[in-house]
VEXPARO-806324 format. One record per residue: x, y, z of N, C-alpha, C, O in turn. Coordinates in steps of 0.05 Angstrom, whole numbers, plus 5000, padded with zeros to 4 digits. Atoms other than C-alpha are relative to their C-alpha. Layout:
N
XYZXYZXYZXYZ...
REM end
This chain:
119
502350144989176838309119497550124988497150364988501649925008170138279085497950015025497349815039502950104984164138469129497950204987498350444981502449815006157238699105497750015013495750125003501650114983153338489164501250195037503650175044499349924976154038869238500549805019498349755029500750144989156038349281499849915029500949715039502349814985151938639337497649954991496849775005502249975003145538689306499949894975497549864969500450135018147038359241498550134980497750004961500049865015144539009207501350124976503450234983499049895022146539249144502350265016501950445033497549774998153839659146500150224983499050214961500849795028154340309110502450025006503149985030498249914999160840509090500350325010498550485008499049744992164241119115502150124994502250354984497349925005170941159109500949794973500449564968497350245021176240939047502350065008502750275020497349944990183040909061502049904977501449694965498550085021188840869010503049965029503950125046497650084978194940519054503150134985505150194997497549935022200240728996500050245009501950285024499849724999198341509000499950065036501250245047501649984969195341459076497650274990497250485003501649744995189641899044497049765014496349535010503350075005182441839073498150134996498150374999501949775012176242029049497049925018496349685020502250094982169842029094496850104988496350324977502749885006162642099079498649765002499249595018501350295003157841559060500349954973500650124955498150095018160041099010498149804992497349695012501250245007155540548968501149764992502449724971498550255003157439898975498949804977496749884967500550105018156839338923498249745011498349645033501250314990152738708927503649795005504049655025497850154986160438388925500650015024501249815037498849844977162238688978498949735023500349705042502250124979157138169021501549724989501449525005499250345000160637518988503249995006505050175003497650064988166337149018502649974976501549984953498450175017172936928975498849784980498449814956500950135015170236328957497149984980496149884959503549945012163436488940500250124977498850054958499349955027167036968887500949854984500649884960499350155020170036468862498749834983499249704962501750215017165336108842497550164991495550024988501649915021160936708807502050024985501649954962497049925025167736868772499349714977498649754954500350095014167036158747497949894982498149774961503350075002159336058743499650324977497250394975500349805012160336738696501849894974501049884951497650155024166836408655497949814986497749844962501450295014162035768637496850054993495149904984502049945023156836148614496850005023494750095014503050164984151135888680500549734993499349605010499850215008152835248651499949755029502249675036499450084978151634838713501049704995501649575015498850275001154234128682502150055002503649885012497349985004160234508668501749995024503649845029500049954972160634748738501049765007503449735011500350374979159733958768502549984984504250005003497950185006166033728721501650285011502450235034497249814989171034388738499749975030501949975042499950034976168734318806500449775022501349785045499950275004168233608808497749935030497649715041502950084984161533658861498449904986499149834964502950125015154433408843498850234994500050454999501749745018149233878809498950105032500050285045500449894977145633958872501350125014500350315025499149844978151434168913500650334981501350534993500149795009151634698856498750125007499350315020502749924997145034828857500350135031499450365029499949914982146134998929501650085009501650085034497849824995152035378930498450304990498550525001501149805020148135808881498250165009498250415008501749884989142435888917501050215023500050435027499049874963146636098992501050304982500150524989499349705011150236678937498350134995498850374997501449865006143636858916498450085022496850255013501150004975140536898989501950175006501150345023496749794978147637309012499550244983499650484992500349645018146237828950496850145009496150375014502549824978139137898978499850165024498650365031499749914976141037959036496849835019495849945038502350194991134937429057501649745020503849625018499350254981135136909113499749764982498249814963501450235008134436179089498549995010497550135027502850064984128935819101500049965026502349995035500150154976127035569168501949744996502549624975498350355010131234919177498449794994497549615009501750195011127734569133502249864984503850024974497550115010133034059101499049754977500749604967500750095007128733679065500249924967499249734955499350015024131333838998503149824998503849724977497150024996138533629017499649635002500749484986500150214991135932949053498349814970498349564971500850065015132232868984502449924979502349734964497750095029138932878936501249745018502449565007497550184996141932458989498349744990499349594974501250255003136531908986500549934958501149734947499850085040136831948896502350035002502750204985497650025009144231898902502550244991505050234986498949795012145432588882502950145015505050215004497349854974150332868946500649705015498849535013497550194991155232328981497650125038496350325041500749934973152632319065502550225009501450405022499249775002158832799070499150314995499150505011500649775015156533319021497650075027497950245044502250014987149733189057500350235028498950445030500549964975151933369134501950334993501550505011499149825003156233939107498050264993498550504998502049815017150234299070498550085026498950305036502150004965145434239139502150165018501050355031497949854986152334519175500050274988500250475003499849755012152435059132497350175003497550395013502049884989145435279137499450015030498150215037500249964963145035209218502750275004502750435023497649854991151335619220499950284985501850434990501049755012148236229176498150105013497050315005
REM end
């Protein structure tokens, strides 16, 4: 289980302990964690492939088979999680903008707004 967040106070975690399960050794002190360390499964997966394609974000939309926007805002929530920054206020106005130019499906749409209320 990844956590890089207290969730208590939603302060930054410092490592302490490592543990090797093979040897049973552990080692205690304080320990520096990585910016990975703060993204989920999927979230790696998609710098792993947003690193394979170069930033290429058209490439992105066909292997992924989303719209640019929902790239574009996958990209941003990874780049907000390695900050470690809140989003904005719920301001959604960028989201309600791809939907009106066709860009995100009303799906994509209510999923994006779900995802920022729920961060």
């Amino acid at each position: 289980m990844k956590i890089a967040n207290c969730p208590v106070c939603h302060n930054h975690l410092e490592v302490k302990e490592l543990y090797c399960s093979h040897c049973d050794l552990s080692l205690r002190g304080s320990f520096e964690s990585s910016w990975f360390a703060a993204l989920n499964a999927q979230q790696l997966d998609f710098v792993r492939l947003f690193l394979m394609v170069q930033g290429n974000i058209k490439e992105m939309e066909k292997r992924l088979n989303i719209s640019y926007p929902t790239v574009k805002n996958r990209l941003a929530e990874i780049i907000r999680q390695i900050k470690g920054t809140e989003p904005e206020e719920a301001d959604f106005s960028d989201i309600i903008n791809d939907l009106d130019e066709g860009f995100i499906s009303v799906d994509e749409a209510l999923n994006m707004i779900q995802t920022r209320r729920t961060k």
